[in-house]
C-alpha positions in Angstrom: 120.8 -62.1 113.6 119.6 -58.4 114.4 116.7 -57.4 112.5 115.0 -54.3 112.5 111.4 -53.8 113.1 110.8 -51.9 109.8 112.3 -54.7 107.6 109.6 -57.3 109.7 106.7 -55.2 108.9 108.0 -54.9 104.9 108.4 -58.6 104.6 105.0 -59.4 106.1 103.4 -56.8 103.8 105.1 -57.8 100.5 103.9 -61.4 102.0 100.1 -60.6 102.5 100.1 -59.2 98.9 101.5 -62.4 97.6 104.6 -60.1 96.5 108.1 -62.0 95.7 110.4 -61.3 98.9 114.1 -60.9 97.3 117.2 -61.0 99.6 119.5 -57.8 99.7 123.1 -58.9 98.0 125.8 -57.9 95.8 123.8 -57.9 93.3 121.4 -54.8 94.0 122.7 -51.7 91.9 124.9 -49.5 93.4 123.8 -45.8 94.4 125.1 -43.5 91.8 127.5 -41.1 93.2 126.1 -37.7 92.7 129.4 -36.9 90.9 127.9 -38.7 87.9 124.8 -36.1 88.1 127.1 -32.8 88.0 126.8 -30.7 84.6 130.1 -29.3 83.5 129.1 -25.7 84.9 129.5 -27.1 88.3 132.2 -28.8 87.7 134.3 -25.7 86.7 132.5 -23.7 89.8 134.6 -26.8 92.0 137.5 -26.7 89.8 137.4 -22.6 89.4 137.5 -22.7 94.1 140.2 -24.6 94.5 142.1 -22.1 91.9 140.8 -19.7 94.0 141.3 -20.9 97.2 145.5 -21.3 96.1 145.0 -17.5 95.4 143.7 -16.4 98.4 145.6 -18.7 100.6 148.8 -16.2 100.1 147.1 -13.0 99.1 144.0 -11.6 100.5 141.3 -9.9 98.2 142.6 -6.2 97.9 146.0 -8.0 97.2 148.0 -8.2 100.6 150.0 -11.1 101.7 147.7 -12.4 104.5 150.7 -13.0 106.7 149.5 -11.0 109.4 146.6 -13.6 110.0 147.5 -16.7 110.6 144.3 -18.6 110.9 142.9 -16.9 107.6 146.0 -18.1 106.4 145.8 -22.2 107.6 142.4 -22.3 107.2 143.0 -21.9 102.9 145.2 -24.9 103.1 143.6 -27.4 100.6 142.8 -30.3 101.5 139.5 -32.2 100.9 137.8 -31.1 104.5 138.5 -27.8 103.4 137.1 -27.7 100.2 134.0 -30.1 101.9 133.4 -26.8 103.7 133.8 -24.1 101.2 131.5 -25.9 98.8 128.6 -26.2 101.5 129.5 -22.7 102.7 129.1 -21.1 99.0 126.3 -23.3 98.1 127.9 -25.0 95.2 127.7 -29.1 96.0 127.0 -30.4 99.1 128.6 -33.9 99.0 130.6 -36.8 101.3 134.3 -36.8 101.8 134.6 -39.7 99.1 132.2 -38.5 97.1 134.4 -35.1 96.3 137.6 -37.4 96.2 136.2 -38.8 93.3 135.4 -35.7 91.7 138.3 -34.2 92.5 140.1 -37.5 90.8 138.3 -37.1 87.9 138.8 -33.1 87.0 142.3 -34.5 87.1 143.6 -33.2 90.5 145.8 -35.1 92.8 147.0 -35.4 96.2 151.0 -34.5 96.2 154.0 -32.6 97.3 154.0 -28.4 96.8 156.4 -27.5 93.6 157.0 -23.5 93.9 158.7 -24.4 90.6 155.0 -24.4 89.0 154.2 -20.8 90.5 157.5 -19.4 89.2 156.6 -20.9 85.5 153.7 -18.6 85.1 155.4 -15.1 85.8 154.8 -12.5 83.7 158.2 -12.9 82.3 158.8 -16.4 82.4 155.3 -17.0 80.7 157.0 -14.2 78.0 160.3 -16.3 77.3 158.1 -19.3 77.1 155.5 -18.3 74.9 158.6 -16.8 72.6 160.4 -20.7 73.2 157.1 -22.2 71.5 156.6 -19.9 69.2 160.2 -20.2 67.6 160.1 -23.9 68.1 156.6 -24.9 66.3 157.7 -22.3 63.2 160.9 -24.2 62.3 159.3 -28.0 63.0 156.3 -26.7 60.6 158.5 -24.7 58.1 159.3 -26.0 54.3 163.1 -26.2 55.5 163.2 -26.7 58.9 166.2 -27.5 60.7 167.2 -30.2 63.0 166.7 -30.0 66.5 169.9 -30.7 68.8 169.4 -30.9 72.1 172.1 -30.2 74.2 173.0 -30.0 78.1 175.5 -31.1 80.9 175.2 -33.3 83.3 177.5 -35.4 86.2 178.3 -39.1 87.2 179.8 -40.0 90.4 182.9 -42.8 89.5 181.0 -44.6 92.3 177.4 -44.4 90.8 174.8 -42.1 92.8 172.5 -43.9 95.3 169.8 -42.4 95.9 168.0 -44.3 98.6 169.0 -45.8 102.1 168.2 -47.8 105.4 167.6 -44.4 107.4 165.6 -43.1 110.9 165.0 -40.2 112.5 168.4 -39.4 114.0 171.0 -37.2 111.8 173.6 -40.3 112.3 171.6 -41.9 109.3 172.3 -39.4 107.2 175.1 -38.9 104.5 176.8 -36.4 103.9 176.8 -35.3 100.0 180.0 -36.5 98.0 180.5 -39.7 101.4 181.1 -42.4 99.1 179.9 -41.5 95.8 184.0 -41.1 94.6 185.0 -38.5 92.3 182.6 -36.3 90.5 183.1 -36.3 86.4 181.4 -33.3 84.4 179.3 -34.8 81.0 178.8 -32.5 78.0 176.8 -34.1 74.8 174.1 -33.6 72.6 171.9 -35.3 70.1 169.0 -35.2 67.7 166.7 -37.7 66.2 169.7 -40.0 64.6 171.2 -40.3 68.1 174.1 -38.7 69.8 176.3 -36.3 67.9 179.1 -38.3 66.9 182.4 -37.8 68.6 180.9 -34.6 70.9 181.1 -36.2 74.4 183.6 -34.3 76.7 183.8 -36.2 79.9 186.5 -34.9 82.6 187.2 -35.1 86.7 186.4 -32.1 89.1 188.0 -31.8 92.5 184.7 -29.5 93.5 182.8 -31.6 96.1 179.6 -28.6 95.6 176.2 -30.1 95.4 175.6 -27.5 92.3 178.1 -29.1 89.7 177.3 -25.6 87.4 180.1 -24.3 89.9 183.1 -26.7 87.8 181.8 -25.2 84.4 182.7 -22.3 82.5 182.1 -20.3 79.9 185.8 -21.2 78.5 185.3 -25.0 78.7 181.6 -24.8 77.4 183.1 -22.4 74.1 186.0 -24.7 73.9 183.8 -28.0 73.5 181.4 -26.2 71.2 184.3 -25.1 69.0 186.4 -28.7 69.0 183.5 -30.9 69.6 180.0 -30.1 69.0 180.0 -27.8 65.3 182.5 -29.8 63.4 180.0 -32.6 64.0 176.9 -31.2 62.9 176.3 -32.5 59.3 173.4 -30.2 58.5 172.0 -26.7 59.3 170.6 -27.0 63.2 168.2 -25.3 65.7 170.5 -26.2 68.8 168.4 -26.2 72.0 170.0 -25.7 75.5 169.1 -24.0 78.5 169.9 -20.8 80.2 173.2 -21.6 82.3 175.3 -18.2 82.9 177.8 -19.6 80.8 175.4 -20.4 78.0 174.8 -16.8 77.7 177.9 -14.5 77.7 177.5 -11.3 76.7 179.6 -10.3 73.7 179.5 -6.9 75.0 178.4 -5.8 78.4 176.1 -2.7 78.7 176.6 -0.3 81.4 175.5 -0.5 85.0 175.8 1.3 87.9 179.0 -0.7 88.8 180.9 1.1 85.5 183.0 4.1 86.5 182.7 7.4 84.8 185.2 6.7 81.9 184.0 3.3 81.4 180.8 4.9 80.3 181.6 7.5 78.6 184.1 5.2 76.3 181.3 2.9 76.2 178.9 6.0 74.9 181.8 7.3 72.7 181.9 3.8 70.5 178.2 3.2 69.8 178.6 7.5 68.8 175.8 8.8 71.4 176.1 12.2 72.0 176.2 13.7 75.6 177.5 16.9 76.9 180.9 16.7 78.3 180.0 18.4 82.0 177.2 15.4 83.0 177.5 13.4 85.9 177.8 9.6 85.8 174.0 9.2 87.0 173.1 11.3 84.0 175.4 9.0 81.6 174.4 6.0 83.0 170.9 7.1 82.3 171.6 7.7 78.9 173.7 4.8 77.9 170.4 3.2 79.2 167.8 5.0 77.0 169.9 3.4 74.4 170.8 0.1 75.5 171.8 -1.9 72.4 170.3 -6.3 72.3 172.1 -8.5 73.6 174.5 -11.0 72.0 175.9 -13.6 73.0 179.2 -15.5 71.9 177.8 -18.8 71.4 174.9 -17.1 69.6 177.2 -15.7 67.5 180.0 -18.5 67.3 176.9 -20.9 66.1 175.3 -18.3 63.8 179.0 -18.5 61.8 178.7 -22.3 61.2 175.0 -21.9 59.8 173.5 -23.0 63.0 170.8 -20.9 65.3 170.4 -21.1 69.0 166.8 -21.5 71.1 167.3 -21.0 74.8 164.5 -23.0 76.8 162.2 -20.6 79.2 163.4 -21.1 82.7 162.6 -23.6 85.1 161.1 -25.3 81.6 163.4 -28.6 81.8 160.7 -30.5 80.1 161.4 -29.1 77.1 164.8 -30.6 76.6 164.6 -34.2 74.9 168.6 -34.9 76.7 166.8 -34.7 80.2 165.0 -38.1 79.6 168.3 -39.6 77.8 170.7 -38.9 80.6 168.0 -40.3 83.4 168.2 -43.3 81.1 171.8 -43.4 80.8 172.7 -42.6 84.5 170.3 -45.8 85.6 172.7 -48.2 83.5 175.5 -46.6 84.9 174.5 -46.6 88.6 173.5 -50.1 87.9 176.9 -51.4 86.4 179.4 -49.2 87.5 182.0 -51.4 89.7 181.9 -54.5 87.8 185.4 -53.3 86.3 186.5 -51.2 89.0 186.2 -47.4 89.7 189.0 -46.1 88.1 189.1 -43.1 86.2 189.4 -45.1 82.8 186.7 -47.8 84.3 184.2 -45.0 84.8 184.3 -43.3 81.4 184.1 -46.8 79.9 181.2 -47.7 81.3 179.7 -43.9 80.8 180.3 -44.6 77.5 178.5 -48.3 77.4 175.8 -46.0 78.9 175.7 -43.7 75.9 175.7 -46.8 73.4 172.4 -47.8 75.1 170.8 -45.0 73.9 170.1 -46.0 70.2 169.1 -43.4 67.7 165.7 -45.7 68.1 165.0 -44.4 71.7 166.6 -40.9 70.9 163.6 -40.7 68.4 161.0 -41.8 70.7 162.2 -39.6 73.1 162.4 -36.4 71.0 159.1 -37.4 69.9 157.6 -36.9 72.9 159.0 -33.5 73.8 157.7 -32.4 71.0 154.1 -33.6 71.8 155.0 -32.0 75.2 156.0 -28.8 73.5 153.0 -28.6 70.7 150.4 -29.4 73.3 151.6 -26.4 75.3 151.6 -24.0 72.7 147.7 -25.3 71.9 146.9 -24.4 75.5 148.6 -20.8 74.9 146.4 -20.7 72.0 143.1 -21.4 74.0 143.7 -19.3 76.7 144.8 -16.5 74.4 141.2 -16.8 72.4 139.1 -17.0 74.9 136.0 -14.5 74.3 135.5 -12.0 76.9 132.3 -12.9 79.1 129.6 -9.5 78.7 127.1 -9.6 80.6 124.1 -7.0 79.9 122.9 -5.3 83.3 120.8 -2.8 81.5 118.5 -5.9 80.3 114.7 -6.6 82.3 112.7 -9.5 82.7 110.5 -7.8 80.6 112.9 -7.2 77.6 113.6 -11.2 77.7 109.8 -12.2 77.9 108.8 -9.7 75.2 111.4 -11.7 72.7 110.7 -14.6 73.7 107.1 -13.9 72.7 108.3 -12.9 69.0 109.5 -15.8 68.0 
């Protein structure tokens, strides 16, 4: 066994002083990680970089795309090394590489795939049709009368269940191509609220589309056709109906003019809504008009569910959270992949067992499921809250050293 000269001349010294020699173990305390030490002011300073360091990794400081620097440009790509660096290099913490894992763990950040879906959620005008979404949402669950919530969407099944994973390598013979042998592709159309799936709503029919988007095999004629026959002489009560912002969720009842009208499409247009213009104008100079007073939209289902007592609430885009049905059809399409084939994969075989699928989904998990959308959805509109509130940070330049001692005196 290799020991080093300092622990020799320790031992012998604790020895001459008649000291008790202990053996190193297990059992000697751990070395605090310095993560423990760190106030929450330098913890947001860490957490504050890395925010920063996702701005400036596509924009530089005066606001251009750093494209044109390609080292700038790899050298703000986040990774723990990185950070390491940028830390030490603004003097904020000066720590080990597992040392700021562990801190980085704890402010609640993880290592994990890129989604551009989060950058596109906070756009000026997505972060608009949200903050209207919650809004709208947390009035009616809070109001005297509120009405329920029906959550609504469409969705697809494959008659041969949808396998996600396989056995695959490197080569592009490993790979399958979309629609190989999943069967024929059935459209679903349902909603539901807290007592379950609205009775005798689902619409399940065959597509000969093999497209990847199955958005492409609806319509705004099948959609108002299933909401007509289907969904509102099912509702039993007054609803908030909840869906999403598929083109043919949102027809316009009456198109406004654009620059693809002709001349006498706009005038006729500017003629019924009784907006004056001269009659020797050009069509850029009516378009602009018919502009300047560009009436709200409406929409047909708006308005067909407005008739039946009902009001609509689109989701914000790219805000799928926010529907309860998203978590009811991954539950419904795991049964299904799962069982599909133990009668066959006929047509009638497919929409039976899509249908067992549905039965699995009690008004018991409906309720646990809406439940927790509406966590999702209250807890977001808390955070719009906060960061609406927070006090702006002055800071007094004008003020000495001496002003500060002098009070400090006073007291």
């Amino acid at each position: 066994m290799k020991i080093s000269l300092s622990t020799v001349k320790r031992i012998n010294l604790k020895s001459k002083n008649n000291e008790e020699l202990s053996t190193p173990g297990k059992s000697r305390p751990r070395r605090k990680l310095k993560t423990s030490d760190l106030d929450e002011a330098r913890k947001t300073e860490v957490r504050n970089l890395v925010y920063n360091m996702y701005q400036q990794s596509m924009y530089g400081l005066n606001g251009y795309l750093l494209f044109f620097n390609f080292h700038n440009f790899l050298e703000k790509h986040i990774t723990i090394h990185s950070l390491q660096s940028e830390l030490r290099t603004r003097y904020i913490l000066d720590c080990s590489y597992g040392t700021l894992r562990t801190l980085l763990l704890h402010l609640g950040f993880k290592f994990k795939m890129d989604d551009n879906r989060r950058s596109l959620m906070e756009k000026p005008e997505i972060a608009a049709l949200r903050a209207e979404f919650l809004r709208k949402y947390v009035k009616n669950a809070n109001s005297e009368y509120s009405r329920q919530c029906v959550f609504l969407d469409e969705t697809w099944i494959f008659s041969k269940g949808s396998k996600q994973r396989s056995w695959q390598d490197d080569s592009k013979k490993s790979v399958r191509k979309p629609g190989g042998f999943d069967g024929k592709r059935f459209i679903v159309l349902h909603a539901g609220h807290k007592g379950g799936f609205v009775p005798n709503a689902s619409n399940v029919f065959a597509t000969k589309s093999k497209l990847a988007d199955y958005h492409g095999d609806m319509n705004a004629e099948i959609f108002v056709k299933w909401l007509k026959e289907k969904l509102v002489p099912n509702l039993e009560e007054p609803s908030l109906v909840i869906m999403d912002n598929a083109s043919y969720h949102s027809i316009e009842k009456e198109k406004q003019p654009t620059s693809s009208w002709t001349k006498p499409a706009i005038i006729a247009w500017l003629q019924k809504h009784s907006i004056p213009f001269e009659d020797n104008l050009l069509k850029p100079e009516l378009l602009y008009i018919a502009k300047c007073n560009k009436k709200p939209k409406t929409y047909v289902v708006d308005e067909l569910l407005r008739e039946h007592g009902h009001e609509v609430l689109r989701l914000p885009p790219y805000h799928c959270q926010f529907n309860a049905i998203e978590m009811i059809w991954a539950d419904c399409k795991r049964y299904y992949n799962t069982h599909i084939g133990d009668t066959g994969y006929g047509d009638e075989q497919v929409i039976e067992m899509w249908n067992e699928a549905l039965n699995k989904c009690t008004p018991t998990i409906w309720q646990g499921k809406i439940e927790h959308t509406d966590k999702l959805i209250r807890e977001q509109f808390e955070k719009e809250k906060i960061v609406e509130h927070v006090p702006e940070l002055i800071i007094n330049l004008n003020e000495s050293d001496s002003d500060i001692d002098t009070s400090a005196s006073d007291e």
